[in-house]
C-alpha positions as CSV (number, residue, x, y, z in Angstrom):
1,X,7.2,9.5,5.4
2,X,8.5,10.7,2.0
3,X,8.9,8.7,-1.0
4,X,9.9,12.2,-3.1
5,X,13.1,12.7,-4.5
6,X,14.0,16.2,-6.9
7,X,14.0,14.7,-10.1
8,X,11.4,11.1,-10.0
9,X,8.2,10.3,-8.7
10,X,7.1,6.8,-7.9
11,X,3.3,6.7,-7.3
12,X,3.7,3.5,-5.5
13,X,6.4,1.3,-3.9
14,X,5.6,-2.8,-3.4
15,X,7.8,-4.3,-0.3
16,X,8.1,-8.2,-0.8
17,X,7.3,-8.6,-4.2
18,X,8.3,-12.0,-4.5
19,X,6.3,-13.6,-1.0
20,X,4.1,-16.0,-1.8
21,X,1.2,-17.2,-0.1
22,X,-2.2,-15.7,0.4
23,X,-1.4,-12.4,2.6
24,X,-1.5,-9.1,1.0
25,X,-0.9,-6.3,2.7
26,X,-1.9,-2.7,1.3
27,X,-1.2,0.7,3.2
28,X,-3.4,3.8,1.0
29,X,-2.4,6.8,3.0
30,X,1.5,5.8,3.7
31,X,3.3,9.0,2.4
32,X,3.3,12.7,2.6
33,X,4.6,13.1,-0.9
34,X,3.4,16.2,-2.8
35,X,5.2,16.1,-6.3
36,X,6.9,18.8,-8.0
37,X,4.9,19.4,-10.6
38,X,1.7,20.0,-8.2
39,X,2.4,23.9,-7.0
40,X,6.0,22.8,-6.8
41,X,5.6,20.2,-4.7
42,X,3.8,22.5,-2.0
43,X,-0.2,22.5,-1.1
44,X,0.5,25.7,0.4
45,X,-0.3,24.3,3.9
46,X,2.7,24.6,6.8
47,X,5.0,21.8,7.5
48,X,3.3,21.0,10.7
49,X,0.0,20.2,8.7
50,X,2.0,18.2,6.3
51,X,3.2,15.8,8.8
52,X,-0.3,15.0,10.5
53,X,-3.3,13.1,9.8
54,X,-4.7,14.9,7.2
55,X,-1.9,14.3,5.1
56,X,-1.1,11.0,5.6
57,X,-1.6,8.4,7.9
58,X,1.3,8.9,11.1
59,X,2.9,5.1,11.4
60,X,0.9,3.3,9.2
61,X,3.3,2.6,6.7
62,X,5.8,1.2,9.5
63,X,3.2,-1.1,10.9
64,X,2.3,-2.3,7.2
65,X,6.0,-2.9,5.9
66,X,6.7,-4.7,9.4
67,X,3.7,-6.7,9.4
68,X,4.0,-8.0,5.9
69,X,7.6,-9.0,6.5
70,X,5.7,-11.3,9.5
71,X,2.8,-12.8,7.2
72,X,5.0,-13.1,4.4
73,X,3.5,-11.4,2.2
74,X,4.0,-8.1,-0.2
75,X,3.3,-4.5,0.8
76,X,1.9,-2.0,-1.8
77,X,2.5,1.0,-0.5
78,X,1.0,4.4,-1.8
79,X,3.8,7.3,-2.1
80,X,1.2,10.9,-2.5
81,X,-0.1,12.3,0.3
82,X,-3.7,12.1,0.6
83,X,-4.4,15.6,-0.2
84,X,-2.7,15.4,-3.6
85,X,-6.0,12.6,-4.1
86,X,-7.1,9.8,-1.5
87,X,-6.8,6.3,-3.2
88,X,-9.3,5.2,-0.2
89,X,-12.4,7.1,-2.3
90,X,-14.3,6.0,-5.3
91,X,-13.4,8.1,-8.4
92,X,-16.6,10.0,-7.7
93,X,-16.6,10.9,-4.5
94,X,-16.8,14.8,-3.3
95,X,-13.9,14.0,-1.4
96,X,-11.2,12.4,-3.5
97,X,-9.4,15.9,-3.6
98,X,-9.9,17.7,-0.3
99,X,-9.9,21.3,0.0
100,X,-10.6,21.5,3.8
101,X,-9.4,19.3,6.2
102,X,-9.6,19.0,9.9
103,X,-10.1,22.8,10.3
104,X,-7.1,23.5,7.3
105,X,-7.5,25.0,4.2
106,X,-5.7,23.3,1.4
107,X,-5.0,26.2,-0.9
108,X,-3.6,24.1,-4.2
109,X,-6.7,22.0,-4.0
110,X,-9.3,25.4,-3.9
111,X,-9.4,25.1,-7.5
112,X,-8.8,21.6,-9.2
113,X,-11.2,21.5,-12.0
114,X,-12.3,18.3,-13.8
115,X,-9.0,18.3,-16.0
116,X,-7.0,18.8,-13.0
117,X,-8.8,15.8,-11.7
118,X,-8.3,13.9,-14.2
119,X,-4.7,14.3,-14.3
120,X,-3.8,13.2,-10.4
121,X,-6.3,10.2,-11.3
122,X,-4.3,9.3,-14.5
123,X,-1.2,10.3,-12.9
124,X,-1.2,9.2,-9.0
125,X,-4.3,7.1,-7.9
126,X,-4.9,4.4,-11.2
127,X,-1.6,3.2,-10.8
128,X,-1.8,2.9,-7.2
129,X,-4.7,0.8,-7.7
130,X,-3.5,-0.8,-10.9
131,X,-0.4,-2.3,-8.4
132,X,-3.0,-3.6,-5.9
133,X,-5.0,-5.1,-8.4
134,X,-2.1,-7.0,-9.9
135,X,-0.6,-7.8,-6.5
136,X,-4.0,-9.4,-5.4
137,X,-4.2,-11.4,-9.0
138,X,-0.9,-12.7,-8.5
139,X,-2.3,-14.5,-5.3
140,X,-4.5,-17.7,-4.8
141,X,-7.0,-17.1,-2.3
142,X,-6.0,-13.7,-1.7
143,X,-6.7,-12.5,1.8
144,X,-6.3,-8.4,1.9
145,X,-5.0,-6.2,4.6
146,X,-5.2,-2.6,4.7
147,X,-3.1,-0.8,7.1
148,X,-4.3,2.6,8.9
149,X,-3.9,5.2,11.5
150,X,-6.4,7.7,13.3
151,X,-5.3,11.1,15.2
152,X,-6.3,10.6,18.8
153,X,-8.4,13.9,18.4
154,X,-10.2,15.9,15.7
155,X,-10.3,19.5,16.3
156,X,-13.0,20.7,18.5
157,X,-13.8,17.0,19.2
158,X,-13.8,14.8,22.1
159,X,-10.8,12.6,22.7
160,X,-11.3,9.2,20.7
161,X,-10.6,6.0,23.6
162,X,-10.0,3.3,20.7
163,X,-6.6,2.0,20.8
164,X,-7.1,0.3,17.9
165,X,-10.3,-0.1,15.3
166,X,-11.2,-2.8,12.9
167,X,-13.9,-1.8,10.0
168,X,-15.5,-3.9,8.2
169,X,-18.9,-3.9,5.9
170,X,-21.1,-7.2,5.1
171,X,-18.1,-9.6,5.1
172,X,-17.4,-10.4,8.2
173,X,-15.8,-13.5,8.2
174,X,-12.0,-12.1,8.5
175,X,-12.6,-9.0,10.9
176,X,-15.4,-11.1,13.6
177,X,-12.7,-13.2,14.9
178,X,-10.1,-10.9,14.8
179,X,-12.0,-8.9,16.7
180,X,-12.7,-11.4,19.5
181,X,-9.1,-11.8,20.0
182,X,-8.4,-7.9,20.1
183,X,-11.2,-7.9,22.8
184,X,-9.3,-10.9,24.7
185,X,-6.5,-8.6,25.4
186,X,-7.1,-6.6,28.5
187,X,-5.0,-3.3,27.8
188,X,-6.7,-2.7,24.7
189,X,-9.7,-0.9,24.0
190,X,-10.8,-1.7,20.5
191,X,-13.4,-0.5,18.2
192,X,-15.9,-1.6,15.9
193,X,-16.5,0.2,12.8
194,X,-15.0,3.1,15.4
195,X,-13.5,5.9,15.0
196,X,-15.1,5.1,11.7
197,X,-18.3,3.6,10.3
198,X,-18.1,0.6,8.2
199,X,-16.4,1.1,4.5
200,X,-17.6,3.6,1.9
201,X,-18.3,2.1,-1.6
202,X,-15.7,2.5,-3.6
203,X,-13.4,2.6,-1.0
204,X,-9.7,0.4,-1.5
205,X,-11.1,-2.3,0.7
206,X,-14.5,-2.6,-1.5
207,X,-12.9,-1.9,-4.8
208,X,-10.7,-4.9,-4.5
209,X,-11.6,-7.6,-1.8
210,X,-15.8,-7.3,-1.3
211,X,-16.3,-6.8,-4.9
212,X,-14.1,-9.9,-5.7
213,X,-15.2,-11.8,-2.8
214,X,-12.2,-12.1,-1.1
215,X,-11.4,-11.9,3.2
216,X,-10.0,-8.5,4.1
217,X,-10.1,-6.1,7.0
218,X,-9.4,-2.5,7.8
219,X,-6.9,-1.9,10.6
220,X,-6.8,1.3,12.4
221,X,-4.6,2.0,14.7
222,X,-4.2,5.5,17.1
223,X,-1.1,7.0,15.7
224,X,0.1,8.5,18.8
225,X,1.2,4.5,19.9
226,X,2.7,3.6,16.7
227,X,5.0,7.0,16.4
228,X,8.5,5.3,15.9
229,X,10.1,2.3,14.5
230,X,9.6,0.1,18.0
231,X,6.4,0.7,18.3
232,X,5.3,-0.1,14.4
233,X,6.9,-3.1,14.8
234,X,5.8,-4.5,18.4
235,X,2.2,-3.7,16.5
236,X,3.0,-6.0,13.8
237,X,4.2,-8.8,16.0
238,X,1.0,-8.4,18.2
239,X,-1.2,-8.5,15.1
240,X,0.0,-10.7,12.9
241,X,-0.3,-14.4,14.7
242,X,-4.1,-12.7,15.2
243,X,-4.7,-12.5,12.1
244,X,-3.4,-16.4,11.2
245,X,-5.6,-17.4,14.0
246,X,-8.4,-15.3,12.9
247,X,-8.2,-17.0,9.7
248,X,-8.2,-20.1,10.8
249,X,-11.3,-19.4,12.4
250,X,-13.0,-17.8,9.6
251,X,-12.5,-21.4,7.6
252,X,-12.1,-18.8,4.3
């Protein structure tokens, strides 16, 4: 997914604006962008890297749009590729700019100084974050989202089983019950905390739902069975009366 177009750049796009109600929905990794101005618009990496995992997240922006049309509630949506700079690190984490990922190179990245930082922060990921911030204060009782994908296998690793992950770090109240009702369905196998562990501080989750005390979960879902429209959105109808109940149950 692309947001680019020769001339603009939007750092950001917000579906739904205008839905009210307690639902947000965020998706951090949901375009492949690389803007112009960066190396003209190239990493130096081949297309086929470009469209996989490492630089965005396959479906997830799909699944996101579809299921916030179903909670009724707004979509922020982050248009640059992660490898221009991930909005799901802190600001000082080693790996908000990655210069090797899943066995690729990134050859634009090799040598991003502080300034260079600095200017995709200013430029890409504070206004990402800026949007979800205001989206989220816009809200009573805000209730927070976030919308991913995993590759079903890193190179030289073995296959990952999990059709579909939740992650979550000490509140619980949202992703527990949701959890139980994944579990209740028989043709799914579902992680916890898998293929990942937990959140890392700083991360979008933390920097805007823990830290303000609001419910929120992580969705991760293998990108191989949310690779076209259909799919994205027979995900979002599956999940999104889970969720409502899972809310229910969480009494947040």
């Amino acid at each position: 997914m692309t947001f680019q177009k020769p001339d603009t750049y939007p750092p950001y796009r917000i579906i739904g604006a205008r839905r009210a109600g307690r639902w947000m929905v965020t998706c951090d990794h949901a375009a492949n962008t690389v803007p112009v101005w960066i190396n003209g618009g190239d990493l130096g990496i081949g297309a086929g890297d470009m469209a996989r995992h490492i630089a965005y997240d396959v479906g997830a922006a799909g699944v996101a749009r579809a299921l916030a049309g179903r909670l009724g509630a707004p979509a922020v949506l982050c248009g640059f590729s992660r490898l221009v700079i991930d909005p799901n690190r802190a600001e000082n984490d080693p790996t908000l700019v990655m210069k090797l990922s899943d066995g690729a190179i990134i050859p634009a990245n090799r040598h991003v100084d502080a300034a260079e930082r600095e200017r995709r922060l200013n430029a890409f990921y504070r206004p990402y974050h800026r949007a979800v911030a205001e989206a989220l204060a816009a809200r009573h009782s805000p209730v927070m989202v976030a919308v991913h994908s995993f590759t079903p296998q890193l190179a030289g690793r073995a296959p990952r089983p999990w059709h579909v992950g939740l992650l979550y770090g000490d509140d619980t109240r949202l992703a527990l019950p949701l959890l139980e009702r994944l579990r209740a369905e028989p043709d799914l196998c579902v992680g916890a905390n898998e293929p990942y562990s937990g959140h890392l501080e700083g991360d979008s989750i933390n920097r805007h739902a823990i830290r303000n005390g609001h419910p929120n979960v992580m969705i991760e879902i293998r990108n191989d069975l949310i690779a076209n429209g259909a799919r994205q959105a027979a995900w979002a109808a599956r999940l999104a009366p889970m969720l409502k109940d899972a809310l229910a149950a969480a009494g947040a």
